[in-house]
C-alpha beads as a LAMMPS data file, in Angstrom:
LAMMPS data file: protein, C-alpha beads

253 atoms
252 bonds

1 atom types
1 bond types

-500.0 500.0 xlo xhi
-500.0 500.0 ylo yhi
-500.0 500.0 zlo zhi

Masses

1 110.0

Atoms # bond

1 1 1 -355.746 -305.082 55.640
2 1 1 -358.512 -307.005 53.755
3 1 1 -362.136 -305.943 53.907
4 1 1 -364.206 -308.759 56.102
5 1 1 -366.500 -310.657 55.148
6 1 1 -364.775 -310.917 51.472
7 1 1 -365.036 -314.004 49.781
8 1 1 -364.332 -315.111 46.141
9 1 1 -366.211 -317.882 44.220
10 1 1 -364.772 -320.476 42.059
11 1 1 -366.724 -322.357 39.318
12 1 1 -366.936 -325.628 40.574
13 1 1 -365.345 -327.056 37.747
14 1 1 -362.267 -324.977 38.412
15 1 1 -362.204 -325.197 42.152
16 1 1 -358.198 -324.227 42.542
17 1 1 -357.171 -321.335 39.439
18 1 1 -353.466 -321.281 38.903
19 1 1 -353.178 -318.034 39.368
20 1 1 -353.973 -315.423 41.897
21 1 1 -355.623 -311.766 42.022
22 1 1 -354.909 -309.434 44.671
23 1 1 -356.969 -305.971 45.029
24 1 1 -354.869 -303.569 46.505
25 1 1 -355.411 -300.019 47.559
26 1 1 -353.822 -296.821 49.280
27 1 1 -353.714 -292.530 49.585
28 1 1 -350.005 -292.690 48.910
29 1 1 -347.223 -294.648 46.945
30 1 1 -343.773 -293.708 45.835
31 1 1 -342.357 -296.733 43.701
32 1 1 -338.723 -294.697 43.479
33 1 1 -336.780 -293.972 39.824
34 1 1 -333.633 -295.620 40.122
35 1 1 -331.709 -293.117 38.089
36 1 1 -332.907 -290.338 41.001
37 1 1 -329.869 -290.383 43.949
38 1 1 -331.044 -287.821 45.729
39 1 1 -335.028 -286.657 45.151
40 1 1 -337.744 -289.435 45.365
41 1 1 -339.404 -289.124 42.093
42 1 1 -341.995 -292.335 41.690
43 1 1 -342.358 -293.967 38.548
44 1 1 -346.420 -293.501 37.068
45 1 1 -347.299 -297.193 38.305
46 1 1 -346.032 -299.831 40.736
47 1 1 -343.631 -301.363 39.552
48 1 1 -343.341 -305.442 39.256
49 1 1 -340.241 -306.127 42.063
50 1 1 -342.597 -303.881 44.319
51 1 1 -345.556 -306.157 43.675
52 1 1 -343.960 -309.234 44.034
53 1 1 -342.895 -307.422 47.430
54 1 1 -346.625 -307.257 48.191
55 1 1 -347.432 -311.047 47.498
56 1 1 -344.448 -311.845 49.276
57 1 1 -345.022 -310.030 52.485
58 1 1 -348.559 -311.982 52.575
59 1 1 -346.807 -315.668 52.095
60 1 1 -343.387 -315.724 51.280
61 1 1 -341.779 -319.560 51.467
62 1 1 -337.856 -320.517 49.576
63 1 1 -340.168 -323.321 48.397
64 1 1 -341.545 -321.177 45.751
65 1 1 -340.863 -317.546 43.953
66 1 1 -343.646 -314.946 42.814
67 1 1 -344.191 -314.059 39.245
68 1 1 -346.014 -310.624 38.879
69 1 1 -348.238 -311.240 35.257
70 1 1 -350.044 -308.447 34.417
71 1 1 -351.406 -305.420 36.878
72 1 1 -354.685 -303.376 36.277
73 1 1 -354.300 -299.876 37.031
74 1 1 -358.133 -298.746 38.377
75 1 1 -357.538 -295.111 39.308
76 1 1 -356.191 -292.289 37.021
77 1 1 -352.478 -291.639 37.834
78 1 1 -352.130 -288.547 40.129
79 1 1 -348.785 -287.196 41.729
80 1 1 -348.474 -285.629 44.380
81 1 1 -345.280 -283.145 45.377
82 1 1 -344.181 -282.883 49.127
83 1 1 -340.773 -282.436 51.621
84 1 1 -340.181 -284.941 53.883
85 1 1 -337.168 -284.813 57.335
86 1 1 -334.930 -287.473 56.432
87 1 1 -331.586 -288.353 57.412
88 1 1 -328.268 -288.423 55.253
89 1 1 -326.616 -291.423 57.093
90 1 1 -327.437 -294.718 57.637
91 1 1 -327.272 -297.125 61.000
92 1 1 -323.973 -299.509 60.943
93 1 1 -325.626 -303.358 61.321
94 1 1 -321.952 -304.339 62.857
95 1 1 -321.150 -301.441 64.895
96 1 1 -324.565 -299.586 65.757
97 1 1 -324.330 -296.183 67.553
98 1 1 -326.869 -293.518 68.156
99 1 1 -327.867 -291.474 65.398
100 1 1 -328.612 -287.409 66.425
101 1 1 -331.892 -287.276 64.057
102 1 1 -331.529 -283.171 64.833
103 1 1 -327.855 -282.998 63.749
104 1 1 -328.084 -285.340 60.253
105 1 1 -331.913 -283.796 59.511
106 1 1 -332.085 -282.964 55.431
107 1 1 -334.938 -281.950 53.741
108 1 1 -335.754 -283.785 50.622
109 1 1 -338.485 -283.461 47.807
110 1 1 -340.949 -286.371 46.968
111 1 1 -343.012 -286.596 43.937
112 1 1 -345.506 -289.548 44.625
113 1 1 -348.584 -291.110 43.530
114 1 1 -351.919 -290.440 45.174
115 1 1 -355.127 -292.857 45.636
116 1 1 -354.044 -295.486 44.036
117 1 1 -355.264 -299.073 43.373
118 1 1 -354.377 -301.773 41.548
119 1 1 -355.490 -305.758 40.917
120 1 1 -352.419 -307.860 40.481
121 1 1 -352.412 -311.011 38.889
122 1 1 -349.770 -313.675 39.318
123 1 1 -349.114 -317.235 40.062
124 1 1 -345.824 -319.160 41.186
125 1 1 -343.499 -321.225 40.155
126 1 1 -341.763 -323.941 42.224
127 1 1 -337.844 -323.437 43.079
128 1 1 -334.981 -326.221 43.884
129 1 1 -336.149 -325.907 47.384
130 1 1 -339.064 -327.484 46.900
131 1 1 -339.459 -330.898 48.644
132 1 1 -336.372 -330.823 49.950
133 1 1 -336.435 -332.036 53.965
134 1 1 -337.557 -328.935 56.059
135 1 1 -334.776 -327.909 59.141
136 1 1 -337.420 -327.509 61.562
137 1 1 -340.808 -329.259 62.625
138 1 1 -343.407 -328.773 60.031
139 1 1 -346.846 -327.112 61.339
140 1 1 -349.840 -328.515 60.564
141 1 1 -350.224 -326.235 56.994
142 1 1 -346.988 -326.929 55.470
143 1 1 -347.371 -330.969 55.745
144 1 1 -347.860 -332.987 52.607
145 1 1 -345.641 -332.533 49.171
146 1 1 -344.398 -329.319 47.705
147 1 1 -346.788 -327.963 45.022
148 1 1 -348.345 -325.362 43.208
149 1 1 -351.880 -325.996 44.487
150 1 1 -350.334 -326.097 48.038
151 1 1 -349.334 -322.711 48.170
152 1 1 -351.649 -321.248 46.558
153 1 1 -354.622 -322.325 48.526
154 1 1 -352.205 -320.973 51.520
155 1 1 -352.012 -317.674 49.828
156 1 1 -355.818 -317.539 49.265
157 1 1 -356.429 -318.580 53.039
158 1 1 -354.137 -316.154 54.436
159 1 1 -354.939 -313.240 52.140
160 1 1 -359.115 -313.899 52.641
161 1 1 -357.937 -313.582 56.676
162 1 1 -356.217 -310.215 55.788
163 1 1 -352.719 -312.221 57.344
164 1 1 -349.293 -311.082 56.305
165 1 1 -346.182 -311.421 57.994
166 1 1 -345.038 -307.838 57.474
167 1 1 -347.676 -304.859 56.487
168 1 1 -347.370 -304.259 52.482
169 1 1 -346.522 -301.174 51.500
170 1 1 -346.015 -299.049 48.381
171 1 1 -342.720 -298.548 48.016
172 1 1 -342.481 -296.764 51.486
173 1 1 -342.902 -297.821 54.607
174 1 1 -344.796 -294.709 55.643
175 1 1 -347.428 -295.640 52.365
176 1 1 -349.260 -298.919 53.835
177 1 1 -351.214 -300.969 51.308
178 1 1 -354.534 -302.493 51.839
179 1 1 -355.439 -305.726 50.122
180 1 1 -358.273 -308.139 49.370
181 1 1 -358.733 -311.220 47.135
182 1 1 -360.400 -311.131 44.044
183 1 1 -361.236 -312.492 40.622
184 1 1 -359.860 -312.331 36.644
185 1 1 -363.008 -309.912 36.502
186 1 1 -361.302 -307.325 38.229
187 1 1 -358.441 -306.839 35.577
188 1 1 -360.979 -304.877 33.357
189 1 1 -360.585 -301.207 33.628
190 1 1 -364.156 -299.220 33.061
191 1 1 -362.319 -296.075 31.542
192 1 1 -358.804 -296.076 31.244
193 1 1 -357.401 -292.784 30.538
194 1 1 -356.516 -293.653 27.111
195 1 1 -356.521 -296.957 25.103
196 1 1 -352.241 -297.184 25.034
197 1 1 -349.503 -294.957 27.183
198 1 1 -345.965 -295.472 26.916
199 1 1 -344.285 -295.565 30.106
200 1 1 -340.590 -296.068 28.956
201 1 1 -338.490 -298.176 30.659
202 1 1 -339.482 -299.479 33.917
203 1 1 -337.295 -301.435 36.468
204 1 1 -338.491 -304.999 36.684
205 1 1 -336.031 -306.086 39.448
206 1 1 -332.916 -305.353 41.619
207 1 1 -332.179 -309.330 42.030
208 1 1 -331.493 -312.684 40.249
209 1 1 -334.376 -314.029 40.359
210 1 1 -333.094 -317.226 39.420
211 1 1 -330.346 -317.096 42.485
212 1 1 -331.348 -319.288 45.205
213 1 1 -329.567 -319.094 48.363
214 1 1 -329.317 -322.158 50.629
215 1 1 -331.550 -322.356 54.299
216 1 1 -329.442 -320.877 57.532
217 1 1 -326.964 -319.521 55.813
218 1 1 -326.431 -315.572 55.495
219 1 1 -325.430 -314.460 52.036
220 1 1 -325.202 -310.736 50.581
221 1 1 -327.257 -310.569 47.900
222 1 1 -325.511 -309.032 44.662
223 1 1 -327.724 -306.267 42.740
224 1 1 -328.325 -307.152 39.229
225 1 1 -330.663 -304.456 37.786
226 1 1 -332.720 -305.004 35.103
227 1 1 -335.399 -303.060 32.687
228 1 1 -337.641 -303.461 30.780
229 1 1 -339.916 -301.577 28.343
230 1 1 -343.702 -300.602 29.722
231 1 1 -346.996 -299.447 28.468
232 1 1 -349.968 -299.516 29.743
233 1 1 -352.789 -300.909 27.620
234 1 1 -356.507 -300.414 28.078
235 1 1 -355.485 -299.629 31.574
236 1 1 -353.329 -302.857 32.003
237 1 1 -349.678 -303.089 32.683
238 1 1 -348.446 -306.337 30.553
239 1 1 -344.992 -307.815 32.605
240 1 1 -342.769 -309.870 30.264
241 1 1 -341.628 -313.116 31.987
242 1 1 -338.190 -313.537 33.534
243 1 1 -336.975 -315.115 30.522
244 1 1 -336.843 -312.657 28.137
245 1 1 -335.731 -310.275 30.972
246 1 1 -332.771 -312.082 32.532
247 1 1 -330.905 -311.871 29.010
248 1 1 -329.907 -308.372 29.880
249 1 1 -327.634 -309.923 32.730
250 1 1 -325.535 -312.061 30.228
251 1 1 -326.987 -315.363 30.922
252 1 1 -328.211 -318.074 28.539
253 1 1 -332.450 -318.166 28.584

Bonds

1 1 1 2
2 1 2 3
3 1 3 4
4 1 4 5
5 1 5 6
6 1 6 7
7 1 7 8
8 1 8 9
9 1 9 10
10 1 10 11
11 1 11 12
12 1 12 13
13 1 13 14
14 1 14 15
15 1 15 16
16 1 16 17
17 1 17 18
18 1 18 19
19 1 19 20
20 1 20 21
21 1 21 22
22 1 22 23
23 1 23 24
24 1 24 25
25 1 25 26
26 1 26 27
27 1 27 28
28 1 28 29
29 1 29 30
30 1 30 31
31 1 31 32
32 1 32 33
33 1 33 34
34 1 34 35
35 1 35 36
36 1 36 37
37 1 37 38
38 1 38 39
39 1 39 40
40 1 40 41
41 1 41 42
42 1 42 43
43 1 43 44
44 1 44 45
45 1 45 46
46 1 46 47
47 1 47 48
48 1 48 49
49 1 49 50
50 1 50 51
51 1 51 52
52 1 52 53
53 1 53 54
54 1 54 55
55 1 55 56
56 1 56 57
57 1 57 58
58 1 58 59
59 1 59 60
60 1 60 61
61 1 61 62
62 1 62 63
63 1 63 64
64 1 64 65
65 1 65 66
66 1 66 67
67 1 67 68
68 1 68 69
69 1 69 70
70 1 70 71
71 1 71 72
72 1 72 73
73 1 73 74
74 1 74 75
75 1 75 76
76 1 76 77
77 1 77 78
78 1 78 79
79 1 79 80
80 1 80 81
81 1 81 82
82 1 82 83
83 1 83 84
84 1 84 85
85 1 85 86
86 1 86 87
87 1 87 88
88 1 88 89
89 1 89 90
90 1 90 91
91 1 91 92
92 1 92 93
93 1 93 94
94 1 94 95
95 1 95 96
96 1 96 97
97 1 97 98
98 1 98 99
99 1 99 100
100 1 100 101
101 1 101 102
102 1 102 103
103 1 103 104
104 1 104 105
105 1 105 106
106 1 106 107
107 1 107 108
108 1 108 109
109 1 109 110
110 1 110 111
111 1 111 112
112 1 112 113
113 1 113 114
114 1 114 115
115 1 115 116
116 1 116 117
117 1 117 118
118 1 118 119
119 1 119 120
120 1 120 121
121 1 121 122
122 1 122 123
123 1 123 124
124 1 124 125
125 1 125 126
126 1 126 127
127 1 127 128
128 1 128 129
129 1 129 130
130 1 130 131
131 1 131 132
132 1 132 133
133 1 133 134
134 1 134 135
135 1 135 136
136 1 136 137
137 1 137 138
138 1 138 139
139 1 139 140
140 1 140 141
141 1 141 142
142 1 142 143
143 1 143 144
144 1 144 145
145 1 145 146
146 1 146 147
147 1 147 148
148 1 148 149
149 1 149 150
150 1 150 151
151 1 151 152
152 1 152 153
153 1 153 154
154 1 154 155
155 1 155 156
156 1 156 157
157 1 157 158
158 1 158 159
159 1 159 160
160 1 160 161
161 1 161 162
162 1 162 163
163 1 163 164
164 1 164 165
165 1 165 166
166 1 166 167
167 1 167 168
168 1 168 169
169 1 169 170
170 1 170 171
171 1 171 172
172 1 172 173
173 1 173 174
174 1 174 175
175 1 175 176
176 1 176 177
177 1 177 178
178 1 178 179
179 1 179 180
180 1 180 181
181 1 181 182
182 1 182 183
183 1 183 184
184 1 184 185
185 1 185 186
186 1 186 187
187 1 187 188
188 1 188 189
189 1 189 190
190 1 190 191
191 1 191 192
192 1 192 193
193 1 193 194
194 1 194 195
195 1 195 196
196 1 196 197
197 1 197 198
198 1 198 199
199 1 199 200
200 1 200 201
201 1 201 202
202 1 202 203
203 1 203 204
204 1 204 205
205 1 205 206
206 1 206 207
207 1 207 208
208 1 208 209
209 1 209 210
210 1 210 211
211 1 211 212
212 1 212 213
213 1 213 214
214 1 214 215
215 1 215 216
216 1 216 217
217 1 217 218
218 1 218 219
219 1 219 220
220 1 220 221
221 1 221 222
222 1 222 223
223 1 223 224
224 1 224 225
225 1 225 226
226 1 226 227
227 1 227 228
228 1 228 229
229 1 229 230
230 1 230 231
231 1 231 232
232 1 232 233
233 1 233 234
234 1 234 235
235 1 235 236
236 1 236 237
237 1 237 238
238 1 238 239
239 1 239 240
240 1 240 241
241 1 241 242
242 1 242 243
243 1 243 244
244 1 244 245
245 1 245 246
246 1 246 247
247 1 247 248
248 1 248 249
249 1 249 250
250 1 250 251
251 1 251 252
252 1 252 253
């Protein structure tokens, strides 16, 4: 949760930024390789799809989709290598039964991160959902016209509060995040371990980002994966926008 008592100034001449930074913190993450099936081996920094998971579990409306910027790594990368019980199947949503934990118990490696933290910068970008008539009653927050400044100054309300609707985590459930506003200062990295490091490819989503599903009804979402390459400069991870990203699926820009 957020430390109290945090509060960010604004120059008065710039009252509402369009974009957002978010401190976040924890002793363990695991942001999982994709091309691993069985062992959890994390990639070296949180990925973007993982921090957009963050922003979302804080405020989260179809109104409006996340788009992750840039994120500051402030600690040295650090793994950490541990076994963890798991089990090999999965609950059935349509026909759930109970699952003997002692009978389907696997042991399975995990290479994660330890103490990490990272500032993530963002801002959002209105969807087709946005000012279309709401299904239910509005609360006293979500009256007045869809906008940028809207949300955001929801986000910054909530997040100063320490409210989300679900706890953030990295990657895991079992790795909670903490979080706390801040400013554009906190992008700059004292000491970086060294001025560029390639990280190779890094997964930027599972989704289409530009696929909006209508209100009340239940659709499966299709997978589209998509990469993209990452470094880390002077400590910063730079995150290309969708744009240039979605051309891997086929589509037109």
């Amino acid at each position: 949760m957020t430390k109290k008592g945090t509060t960010i100034r604004r120059r008065r001449n710039d009252p509402m930024e369009t974009r957002i930074h978010l401190h976040t913190f924890g002793e363990l993450a695991c942001f999982t390789r994709p091309e691993m099936k069985v062992e959890r081996v994390s990639y070296p920094v949180i990925t973007p799809s993982a921090a957009r998971g963050i922003l979302e579990a804080i405020l989260y409306k179809p109104q409006f989709r996340w788009r992750v910027r840039r994120i500051a790594v402030k600690k040295p990368i650090a793994f950490l290598a541990f076994r963890r019980n798991e089990v090999k199947s999965r609950l059935s949503v349509k026909k759930p039964e109970p699952l003997l934990a002692d009978e389907d118990r696997t042991q399975r490696n995990t290479l994660a991160l330890r103490d990490v933290e990272y500032v993530i910068e963002a801002d959002l970008e209105l969807t087709s959902h946005a000012g279309r008539p709401r299904r239910f009653p509005e609360d006293a927050e979500e009256r007045g016209e869809d906008s940028v400044v809207k949300y955001l100054s929801m986000f910054r309300r909530r997040a100063e509060k320490g409210q989300c609707f679900a706890q953030p985590c990295f990657g895991c459930r079992e790795f909670p995040a903490s979080f706390e506003l801040t400013d554009g200062a906190a992008m700059e990295v004292a000491q970086p371990e060294q001025p560029k490091r390639d990280l190779g490819l890094m997964l930027y989503d599972v989704f289409d980002l530009d696929v909006m599903h209508e209100p009340g009804k239940v659709a499966k979402p299709q997978p589209r994966v998509t990469f993209f390459p990452a470094a880390l400069t002077e400590g910063v991870l730079h995150v290309p926008p969708w744009s240039e990203v979605k051309k891997q699926l086929g589509g037109v820009p």
